[in-house]
N, C-alpha and C positions, 0 to 999 in steps of 0.2 A: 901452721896452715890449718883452715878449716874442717878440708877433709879428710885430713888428719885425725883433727879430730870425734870427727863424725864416725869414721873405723875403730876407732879405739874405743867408742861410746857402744858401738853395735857388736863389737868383741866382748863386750861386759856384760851388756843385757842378753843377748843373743837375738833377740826382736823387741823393736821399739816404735812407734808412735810418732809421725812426722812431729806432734807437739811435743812430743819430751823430748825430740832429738834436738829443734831448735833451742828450746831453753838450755838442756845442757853444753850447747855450745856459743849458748848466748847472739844469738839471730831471731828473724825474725821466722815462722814458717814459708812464706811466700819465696824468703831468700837459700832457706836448706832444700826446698824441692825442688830448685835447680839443681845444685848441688848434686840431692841426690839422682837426677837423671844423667847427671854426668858420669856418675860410680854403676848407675844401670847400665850405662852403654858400656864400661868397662871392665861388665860383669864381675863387678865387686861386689854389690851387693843386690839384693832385687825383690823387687814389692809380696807381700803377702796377700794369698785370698784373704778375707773375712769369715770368719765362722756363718753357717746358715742364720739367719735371722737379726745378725748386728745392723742396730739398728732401728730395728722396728720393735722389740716387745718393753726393754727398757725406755726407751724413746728420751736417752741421756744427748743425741745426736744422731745426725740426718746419715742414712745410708752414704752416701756421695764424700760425707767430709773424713770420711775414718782413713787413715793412710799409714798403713806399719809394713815395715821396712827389717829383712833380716840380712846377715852376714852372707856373702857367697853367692855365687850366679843358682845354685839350684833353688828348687823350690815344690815344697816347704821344706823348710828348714827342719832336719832328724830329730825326733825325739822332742819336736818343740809342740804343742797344739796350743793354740789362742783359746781362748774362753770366751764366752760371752761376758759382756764387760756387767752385767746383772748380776757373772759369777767371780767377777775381779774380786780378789782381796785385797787392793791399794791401800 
């Protein structure tokens, strides 16, 4: 099942990226952000703020489109902090 493994993807990374979750489970993103408000409502897992400024100083992508997603109903996620993706080392 999907959401299967969608939990097992977000157990790995600890927070991920609605676009790297669809890839890694091979969907589309339109079809995992169901998904994933299905696991929000079941407080499986649940949306992350954004760091201040993602978005706008690299301008890799529109304020609006960025969507990451961590393990567990709280939030943020212990011990995790996002970067700005200016300071990603992908």
């Amino acid at each position: 099942m999907i959401l299967t493994r969608v939990l097992d993807f977000l157990a790995q990374r600890e927070v991920a990226s609605l676009a790297e979750i669809a890839q890694a489970v091979g969907s589309t993103p339109d079809a995992v952000r169901s998904m994933l408000q299905t696991l929000q409502r079941k407080g499986r897992i649940h949306r992350l703020p954004l760091p201040e400024g993602c978005g706008s100083s690299c301008r890799q992508c529109a304020q609006g489109t960025i969507e990451v997603y961590g393990l567990g109903a709280e939030m943020p996620v212990p011990g995790v902090q996002l970067r700005r993706c200016a300071e990603r080392s992908d």
